[in-house]
Backbone as CSV, one residue per row, in Angstrom:
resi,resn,N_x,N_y,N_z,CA_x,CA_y,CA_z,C_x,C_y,C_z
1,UNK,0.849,-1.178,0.000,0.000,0.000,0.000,0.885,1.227,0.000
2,UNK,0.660,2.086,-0.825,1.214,3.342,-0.971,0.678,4.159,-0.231
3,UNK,1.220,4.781,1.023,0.690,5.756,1.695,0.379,7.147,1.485
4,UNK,1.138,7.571,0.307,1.100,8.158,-0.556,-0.278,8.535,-1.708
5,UNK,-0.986,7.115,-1.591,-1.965,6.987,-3.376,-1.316,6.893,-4.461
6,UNK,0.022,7.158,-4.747,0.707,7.238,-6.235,0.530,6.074,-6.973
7,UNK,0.251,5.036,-5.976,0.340,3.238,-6.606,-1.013,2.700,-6.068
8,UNK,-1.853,2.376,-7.078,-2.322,1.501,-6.261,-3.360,0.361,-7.547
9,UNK,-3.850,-0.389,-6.895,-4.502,-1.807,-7.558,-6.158,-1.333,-8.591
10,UNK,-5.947,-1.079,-9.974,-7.137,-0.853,-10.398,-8.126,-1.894,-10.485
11,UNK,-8.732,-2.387,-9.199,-9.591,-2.837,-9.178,-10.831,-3.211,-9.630
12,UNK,-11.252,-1.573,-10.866,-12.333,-1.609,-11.955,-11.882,-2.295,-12.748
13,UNK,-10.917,-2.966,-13.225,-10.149,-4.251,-14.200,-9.938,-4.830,-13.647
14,UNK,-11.001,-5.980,-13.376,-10.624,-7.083,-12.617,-9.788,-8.182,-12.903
15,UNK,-10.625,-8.804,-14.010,-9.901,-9.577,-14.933,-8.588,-9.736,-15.129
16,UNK,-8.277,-8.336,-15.694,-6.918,-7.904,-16.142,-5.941,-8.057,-14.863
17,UNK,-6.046,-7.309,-13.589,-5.745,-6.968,-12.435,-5.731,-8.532,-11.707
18,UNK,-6.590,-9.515,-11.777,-6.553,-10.728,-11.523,-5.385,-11.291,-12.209
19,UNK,-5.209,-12.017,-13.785,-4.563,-12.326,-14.743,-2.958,-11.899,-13.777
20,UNK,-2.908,-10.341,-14.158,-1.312,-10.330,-13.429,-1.317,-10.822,-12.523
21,UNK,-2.087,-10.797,-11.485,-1.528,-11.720,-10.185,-1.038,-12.966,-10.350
22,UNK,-2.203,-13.583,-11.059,-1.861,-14.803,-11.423,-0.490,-15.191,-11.845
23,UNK,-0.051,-14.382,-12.602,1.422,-14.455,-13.490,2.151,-13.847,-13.129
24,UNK,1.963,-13.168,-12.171,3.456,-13.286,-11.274,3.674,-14.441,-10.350
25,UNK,2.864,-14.486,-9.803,2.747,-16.080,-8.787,3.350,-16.677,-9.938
26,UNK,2.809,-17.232,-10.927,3.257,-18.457,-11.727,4.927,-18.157,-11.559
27,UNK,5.322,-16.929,-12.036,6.812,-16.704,-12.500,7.603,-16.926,-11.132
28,UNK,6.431,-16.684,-9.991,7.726,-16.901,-8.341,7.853,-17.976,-8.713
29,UNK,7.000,-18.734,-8.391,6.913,-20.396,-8.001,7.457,-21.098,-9.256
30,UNK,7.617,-20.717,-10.777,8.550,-21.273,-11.509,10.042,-21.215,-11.383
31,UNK,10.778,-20.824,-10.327,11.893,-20.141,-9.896,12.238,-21.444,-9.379
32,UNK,11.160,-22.409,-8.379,11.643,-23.348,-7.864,11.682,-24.829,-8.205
33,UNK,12.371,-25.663,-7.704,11.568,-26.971,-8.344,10.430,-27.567,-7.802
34,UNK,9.331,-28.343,-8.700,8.485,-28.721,-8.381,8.221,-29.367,-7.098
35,UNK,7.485,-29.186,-6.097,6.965,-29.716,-5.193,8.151,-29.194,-3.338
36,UNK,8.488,-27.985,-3.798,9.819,-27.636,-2.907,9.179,-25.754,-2.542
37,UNK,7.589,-25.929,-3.281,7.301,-24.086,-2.227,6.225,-24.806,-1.207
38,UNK,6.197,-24.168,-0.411,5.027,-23.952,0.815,4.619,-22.538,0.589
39,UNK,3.558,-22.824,1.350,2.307,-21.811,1.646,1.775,-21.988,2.644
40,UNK,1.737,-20.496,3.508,1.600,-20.566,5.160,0.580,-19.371,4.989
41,UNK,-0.816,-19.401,4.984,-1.515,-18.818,5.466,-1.953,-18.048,6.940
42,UNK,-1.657,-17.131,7.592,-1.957,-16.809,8.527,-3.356,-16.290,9.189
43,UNK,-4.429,-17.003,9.219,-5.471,-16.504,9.227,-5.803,-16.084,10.639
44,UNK,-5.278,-15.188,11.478,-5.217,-14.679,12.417,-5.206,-13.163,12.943
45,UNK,-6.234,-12.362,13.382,-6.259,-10.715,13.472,-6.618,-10.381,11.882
46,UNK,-7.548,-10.780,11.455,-7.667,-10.633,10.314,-8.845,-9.629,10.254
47,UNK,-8.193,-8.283,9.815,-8.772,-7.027,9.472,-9.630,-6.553,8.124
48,UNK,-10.159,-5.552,8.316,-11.153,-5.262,6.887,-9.766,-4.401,6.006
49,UNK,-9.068,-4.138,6.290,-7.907,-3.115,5.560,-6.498,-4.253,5.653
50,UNK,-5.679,-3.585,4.603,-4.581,-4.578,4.296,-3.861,-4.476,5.516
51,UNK,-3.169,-5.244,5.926,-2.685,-5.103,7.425,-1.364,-4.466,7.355
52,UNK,-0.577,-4.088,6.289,0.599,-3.301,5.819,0.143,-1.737,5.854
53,UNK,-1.246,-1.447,6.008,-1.841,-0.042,6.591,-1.897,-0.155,7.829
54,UNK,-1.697,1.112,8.447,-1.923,1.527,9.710,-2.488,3.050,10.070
55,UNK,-3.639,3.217,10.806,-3.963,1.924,11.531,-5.286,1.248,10.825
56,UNK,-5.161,0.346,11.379,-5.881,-0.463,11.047,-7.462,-0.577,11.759
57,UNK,-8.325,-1.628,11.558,-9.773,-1.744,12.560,-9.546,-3.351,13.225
58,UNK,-10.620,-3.288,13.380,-11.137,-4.514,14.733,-11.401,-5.461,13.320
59,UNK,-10.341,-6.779,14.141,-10.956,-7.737,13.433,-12.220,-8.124,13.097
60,UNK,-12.612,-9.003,11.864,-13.739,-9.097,11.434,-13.831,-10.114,12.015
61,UNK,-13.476,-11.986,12.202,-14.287,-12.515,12.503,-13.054,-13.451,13.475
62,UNK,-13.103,-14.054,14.388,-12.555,-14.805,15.111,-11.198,-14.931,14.411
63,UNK,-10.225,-15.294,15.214,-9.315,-16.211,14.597,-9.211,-17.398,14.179
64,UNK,-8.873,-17.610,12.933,-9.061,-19.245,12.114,-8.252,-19.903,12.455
65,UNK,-6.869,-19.856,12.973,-5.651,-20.707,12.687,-4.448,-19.945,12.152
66,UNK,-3.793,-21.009,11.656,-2.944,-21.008,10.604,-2.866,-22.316,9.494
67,UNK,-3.080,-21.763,8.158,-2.976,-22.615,7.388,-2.019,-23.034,6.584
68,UNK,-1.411,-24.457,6.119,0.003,-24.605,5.936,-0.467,-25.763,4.169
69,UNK,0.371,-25.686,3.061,0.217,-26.367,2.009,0.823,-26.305,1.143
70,UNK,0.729,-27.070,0.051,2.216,-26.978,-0.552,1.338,-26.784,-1.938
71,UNK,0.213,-25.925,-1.773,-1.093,-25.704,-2.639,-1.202,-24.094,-2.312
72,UNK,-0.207,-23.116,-2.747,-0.708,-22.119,-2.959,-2.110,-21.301,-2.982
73,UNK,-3.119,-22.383,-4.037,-4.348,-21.811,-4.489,-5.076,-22.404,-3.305
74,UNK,-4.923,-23.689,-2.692,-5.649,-24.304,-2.083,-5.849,-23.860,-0.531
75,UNK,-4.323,-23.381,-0.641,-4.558,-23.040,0.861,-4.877,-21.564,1.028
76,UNK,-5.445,-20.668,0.105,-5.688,-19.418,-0.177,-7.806,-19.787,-0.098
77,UNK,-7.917,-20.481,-0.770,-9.253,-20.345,-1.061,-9.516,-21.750,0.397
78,UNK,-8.962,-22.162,0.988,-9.452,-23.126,2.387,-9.643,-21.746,3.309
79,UNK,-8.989,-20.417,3.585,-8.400,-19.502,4.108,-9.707,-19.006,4.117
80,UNK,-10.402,-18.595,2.628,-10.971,-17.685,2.428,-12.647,-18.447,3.059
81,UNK,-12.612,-19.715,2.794,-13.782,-20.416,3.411,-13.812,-20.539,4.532
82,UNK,-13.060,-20.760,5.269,-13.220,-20.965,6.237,-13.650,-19.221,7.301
83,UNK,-13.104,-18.347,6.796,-13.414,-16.805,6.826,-14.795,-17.071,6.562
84,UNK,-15.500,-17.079,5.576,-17.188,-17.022,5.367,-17.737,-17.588,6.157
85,UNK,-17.174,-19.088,6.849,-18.097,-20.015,7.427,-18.310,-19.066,8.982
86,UNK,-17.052,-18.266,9.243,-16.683,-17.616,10.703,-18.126,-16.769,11.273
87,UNK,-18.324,-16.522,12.566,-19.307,-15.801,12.869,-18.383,-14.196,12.337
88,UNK,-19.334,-13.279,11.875,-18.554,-12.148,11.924,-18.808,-11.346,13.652
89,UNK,-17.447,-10.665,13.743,-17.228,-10.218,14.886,-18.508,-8.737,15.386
90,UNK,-18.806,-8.650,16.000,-19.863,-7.513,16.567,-18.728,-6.431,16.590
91,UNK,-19.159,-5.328,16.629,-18.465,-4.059,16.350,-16.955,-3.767,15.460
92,UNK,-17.185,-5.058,14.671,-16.393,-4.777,13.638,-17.003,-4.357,12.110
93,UNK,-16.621,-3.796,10.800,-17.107,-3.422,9.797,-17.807,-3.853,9.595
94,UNK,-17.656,-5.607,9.701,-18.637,-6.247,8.857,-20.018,-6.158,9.244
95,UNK,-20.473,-5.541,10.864,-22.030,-5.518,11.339,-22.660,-4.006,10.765
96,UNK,-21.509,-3.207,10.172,-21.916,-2.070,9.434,-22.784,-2.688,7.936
97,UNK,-21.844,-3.623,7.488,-22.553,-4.113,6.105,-23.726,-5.109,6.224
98,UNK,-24.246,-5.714,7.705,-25.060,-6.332,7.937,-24.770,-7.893,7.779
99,UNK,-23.432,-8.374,7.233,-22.342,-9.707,7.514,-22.176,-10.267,8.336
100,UNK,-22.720,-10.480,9.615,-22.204,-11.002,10.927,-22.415,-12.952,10.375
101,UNK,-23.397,-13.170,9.456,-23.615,-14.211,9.981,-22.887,-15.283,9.193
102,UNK,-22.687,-16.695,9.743,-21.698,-17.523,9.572,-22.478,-18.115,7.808
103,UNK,-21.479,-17.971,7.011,-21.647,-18.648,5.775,-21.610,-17.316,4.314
104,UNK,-21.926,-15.561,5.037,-22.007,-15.133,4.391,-20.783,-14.678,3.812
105,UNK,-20.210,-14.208,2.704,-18.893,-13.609,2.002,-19.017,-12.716,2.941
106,UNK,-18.080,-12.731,3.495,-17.532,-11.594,4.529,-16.291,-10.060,3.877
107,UNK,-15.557,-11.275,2.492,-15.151,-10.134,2.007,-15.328,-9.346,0.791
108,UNK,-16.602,-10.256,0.176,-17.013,-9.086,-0.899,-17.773,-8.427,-0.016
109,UNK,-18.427,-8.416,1.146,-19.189,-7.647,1.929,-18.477,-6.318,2.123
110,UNK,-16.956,-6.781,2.745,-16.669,-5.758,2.800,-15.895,-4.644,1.163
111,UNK,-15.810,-5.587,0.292,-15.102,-5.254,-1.000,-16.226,-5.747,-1.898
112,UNK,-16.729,-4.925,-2.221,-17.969,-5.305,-3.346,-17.480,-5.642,-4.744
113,UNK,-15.908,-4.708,-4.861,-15.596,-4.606,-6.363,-14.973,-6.081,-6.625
114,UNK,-14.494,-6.559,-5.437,-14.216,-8.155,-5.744,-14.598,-8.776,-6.273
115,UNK,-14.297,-10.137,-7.209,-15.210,-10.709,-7.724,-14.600,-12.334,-7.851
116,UNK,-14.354,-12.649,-5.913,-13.676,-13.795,-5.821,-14.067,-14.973,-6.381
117,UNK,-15.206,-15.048,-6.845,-15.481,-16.428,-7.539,-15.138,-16.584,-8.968
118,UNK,-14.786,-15.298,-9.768,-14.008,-15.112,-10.637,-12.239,-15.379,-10.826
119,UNK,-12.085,-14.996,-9.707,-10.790,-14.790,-9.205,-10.150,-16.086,-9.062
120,UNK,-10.988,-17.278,-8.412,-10.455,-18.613,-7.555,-10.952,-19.458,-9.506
121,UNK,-11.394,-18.991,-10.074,-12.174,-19.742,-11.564,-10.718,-19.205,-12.650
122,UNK,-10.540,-18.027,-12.460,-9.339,-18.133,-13.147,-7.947,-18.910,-13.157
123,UNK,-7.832,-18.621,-11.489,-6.698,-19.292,-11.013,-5.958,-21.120,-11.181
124,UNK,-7.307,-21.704,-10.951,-7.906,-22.323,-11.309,-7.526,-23.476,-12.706
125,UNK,-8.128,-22.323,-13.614,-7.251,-22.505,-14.993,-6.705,-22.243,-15.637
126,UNK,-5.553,-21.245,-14.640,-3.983,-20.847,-15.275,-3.662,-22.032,-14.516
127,UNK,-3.928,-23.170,-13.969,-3.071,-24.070,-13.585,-1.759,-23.964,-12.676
128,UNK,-2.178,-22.811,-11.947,-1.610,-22.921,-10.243,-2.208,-23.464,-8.926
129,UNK,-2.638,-23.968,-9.158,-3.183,-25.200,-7.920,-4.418,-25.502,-8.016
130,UNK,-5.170,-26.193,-7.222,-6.486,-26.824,-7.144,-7.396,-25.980,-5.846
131,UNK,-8.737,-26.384,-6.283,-9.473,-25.056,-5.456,-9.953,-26.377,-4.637
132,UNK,-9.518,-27.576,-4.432,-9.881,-28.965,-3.927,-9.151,-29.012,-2.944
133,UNK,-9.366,-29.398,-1.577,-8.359,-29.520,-0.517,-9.238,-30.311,0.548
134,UNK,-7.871,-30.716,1.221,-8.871,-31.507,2.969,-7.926,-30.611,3.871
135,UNK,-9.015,-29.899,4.854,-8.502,-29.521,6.152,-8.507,-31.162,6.735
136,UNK,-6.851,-30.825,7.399,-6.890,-31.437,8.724,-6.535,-31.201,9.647
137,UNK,-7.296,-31.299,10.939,-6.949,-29.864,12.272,-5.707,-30.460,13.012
138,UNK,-5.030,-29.446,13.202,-4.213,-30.266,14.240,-4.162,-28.876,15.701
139,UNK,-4.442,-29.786,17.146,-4.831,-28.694,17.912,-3.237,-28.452,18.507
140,UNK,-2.830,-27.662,19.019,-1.926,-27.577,20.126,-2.305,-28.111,21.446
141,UNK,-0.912,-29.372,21.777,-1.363,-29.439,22.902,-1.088,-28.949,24.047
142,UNK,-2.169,-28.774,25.513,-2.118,-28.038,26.527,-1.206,-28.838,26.930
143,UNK,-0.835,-27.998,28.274,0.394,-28.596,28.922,1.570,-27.972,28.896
């Protein structure tokens, strides 16, 4: 985020604005050899604003975890579900947009111009990972 405004994500081109993402990811992860990147999702304090702004607001919905995969796409869109399934948090944005409840898109709620089911359909079939995955929980133990 440019604190500035000089830079920022034209979001009214989605498509387009999607596409590059896509292809830069492809070009990181072609850097390495096959089956040697991870992907560590942090789904934790998870805010309505990019968290590289400050300041920031009140989380939107509980903390999820952390998610770990060697599925880029997979563990991006497990991230993002498991976010929808979340209760949304009370006096955070999302009870401004009327989102609190468990199952609704919590972040086109809060980002309308999104158009994540576009987004995870492209990805998809540029053939950077699978939108198919199994959570499996693992708790910390007490003690």
């Amino acid at each position: 985020a440019c604190p500035a405004g000089a830079i920022g994500v034209p979001w009214g081109m989605a498509e387009g604005t999607y596409r590059g993402i896509i292809d830069q990811y492809r070009g990181v992860i072609s850097t390495f050899k096959e089956g040697k990147v991870g992907h560590i999702s942090l789904a934790i304090d998870i805010t309505p604003g990019c968290d590289c702004q400050a300041p920031n607001d009140t989380p939107v919905v509980p903390d999820i975890g952390v998610l770990v995969s060697k599925d880029g796409l997979a563990c991006d869109k497990a991230a993002y579900d498991l976010i929808k399934a979340a209760p949304g948090l009370p006096g955070s944005a999302l009870e401004e947009k009327g989102a609190l409840d468990p199952g609704t898109d919590k972040v086109t709620a809060i980002y309308p111009h999104l158009k994540m089911d576009e987004l995870w359909k492209l990805a998809a079939e540029a053939g950077i990972g699978s939108l198919e995955y199994e959570l499996v929980e693992i708790d910390k133990e007490e003690g």
